[in-house]
N, C-alpha and C positions, 0 to 999 in steps of 0.2 A: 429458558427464554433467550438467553445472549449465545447458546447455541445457534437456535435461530436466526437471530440477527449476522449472525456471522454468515449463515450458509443460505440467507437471504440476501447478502450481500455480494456473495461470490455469482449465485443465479442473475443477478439483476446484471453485474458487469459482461456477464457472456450473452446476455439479451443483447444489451448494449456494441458490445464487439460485433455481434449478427448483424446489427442493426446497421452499424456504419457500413458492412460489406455489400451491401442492399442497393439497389440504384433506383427500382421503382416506387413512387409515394405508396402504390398500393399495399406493399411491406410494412408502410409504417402501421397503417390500418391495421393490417394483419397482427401486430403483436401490442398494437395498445391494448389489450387487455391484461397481458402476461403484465408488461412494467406497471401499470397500476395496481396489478395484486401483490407485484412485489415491495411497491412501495407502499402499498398498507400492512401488509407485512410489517416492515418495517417502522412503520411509526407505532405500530402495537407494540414493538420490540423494545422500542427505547422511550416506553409512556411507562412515569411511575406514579400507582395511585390513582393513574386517570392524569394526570395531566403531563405535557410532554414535553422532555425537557430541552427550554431555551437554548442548549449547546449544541444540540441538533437541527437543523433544517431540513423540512420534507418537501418533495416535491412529487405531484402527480401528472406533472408534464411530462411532454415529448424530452428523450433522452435528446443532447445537443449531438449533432451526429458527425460536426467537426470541433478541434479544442485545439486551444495552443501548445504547442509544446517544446519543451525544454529538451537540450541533451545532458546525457550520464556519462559519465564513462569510469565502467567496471573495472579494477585493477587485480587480477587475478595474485596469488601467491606466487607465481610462477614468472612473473612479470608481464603475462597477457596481456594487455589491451581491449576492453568489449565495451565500445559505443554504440550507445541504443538510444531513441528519444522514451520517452515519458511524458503523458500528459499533465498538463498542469492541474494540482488537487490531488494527483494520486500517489500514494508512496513508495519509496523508493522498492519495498517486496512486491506489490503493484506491476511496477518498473520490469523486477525482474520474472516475475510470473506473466505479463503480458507481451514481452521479447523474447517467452522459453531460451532462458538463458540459464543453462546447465551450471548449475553451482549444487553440487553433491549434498541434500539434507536441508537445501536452505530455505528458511521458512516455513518448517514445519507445523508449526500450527496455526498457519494461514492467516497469522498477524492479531490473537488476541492476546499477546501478551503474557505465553503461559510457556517458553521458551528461547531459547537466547542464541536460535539460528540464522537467525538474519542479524547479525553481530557485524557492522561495517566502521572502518576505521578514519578518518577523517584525518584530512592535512589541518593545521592550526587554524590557517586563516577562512577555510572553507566551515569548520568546527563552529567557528567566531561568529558566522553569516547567517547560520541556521536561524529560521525564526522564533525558533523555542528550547528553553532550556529542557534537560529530561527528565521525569515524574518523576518521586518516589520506587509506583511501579517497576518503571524501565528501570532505574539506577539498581533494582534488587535483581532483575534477570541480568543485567551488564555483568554484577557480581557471580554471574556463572559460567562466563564466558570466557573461552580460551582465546590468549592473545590480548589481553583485554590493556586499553591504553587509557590517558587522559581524554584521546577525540574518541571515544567509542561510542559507538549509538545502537541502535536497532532501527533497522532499517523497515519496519512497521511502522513505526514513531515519526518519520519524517516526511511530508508531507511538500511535494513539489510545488513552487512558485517560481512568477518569472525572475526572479534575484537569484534562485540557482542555475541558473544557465551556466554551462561549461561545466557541473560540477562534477570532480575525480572523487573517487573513494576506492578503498583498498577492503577486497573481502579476505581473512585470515584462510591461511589454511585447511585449518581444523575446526569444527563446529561441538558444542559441548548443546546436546541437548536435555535443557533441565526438566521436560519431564518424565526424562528417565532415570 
């Protein structure tokens, strides 16, 4: 089931990315039915028991087909530089999956949680800012990652608002993926 949801959720964003490249209404017609089966999909995916859980919200509307968005900027090992926007809501593996931004390995299991590839390292005060401390979960995949500091996160885990605007992160080197 949470496979599902995961690769329910990758199909619905590239609907979505389609959908904003589009310019006639009649496009939208065309694919409301795809985003509503992906979005029942997904409310099957994340319904336990039958009832569905309060930490999710679904929707069966029109994807919004413009969003605000924040900038990043990627700090490569090398001392790169890679600014990219990000829309707001989406996380920073999102970020880097939706700006094909070549970082070797990263993110390999597409943001559930079951790898410590999207391992990004955070300056103190931007650390400080984030709106949420890290799970259990995250803190046991951090424990596998190389490089690993006090600002470490996974960058699955974080989730873009307009408070991070400007935000720098530093992607390590080397990637340790824990599920091999």
């Amino acid at each position: 089931m949470f496979r599902l949801a995961v690769t329910s959720r990758i199909c619905l964003q590239l609907v979505r990315r389609e959908l904003s490249t589009l310019q006639a209404p009649d496009a939208l017609v065309k694919f409301a039915p795809i985003t509503s089966a992906f979005a029942s999909t997904r409310r099957a995916a994340h319904t336990a028991n039958g009832i569905v859980s309060p930490a999710r919200s679904l929707s069966t509307s029109q994807p919004k087909l413009q969003s605000e968005e924040v900038e990043v900027t990627f700090v490569r090992a090398n001392g790169e530089r890679v600014k990219v926007k990000g829309k707001i809501g989406d996380s920073l593996l999102d970020v880097v999956v939706n700006n094909n931004i070549d970082f070797e390995g990263f993110g390999a299991c597409e943001g559930t949680l079951t790898c410590s590839t999207c391992h990004l390292i955070f300056s103190k005060p931007d650390y400080d800012r984030l709106p949420e401390k890290p799970s259990d979960e995250e803190l046991d995949m951090l424990d596998l990652a190389y490089e690993l500091t006090d600002t470490s996160r996974l960058g699955c885990q974080i989730t873009l608002s307009k408070d991070l605007q400007g935000l720098e992160v530093r992607v390590p080197a080397t990637i340790n993926d824990a599920r091999s």
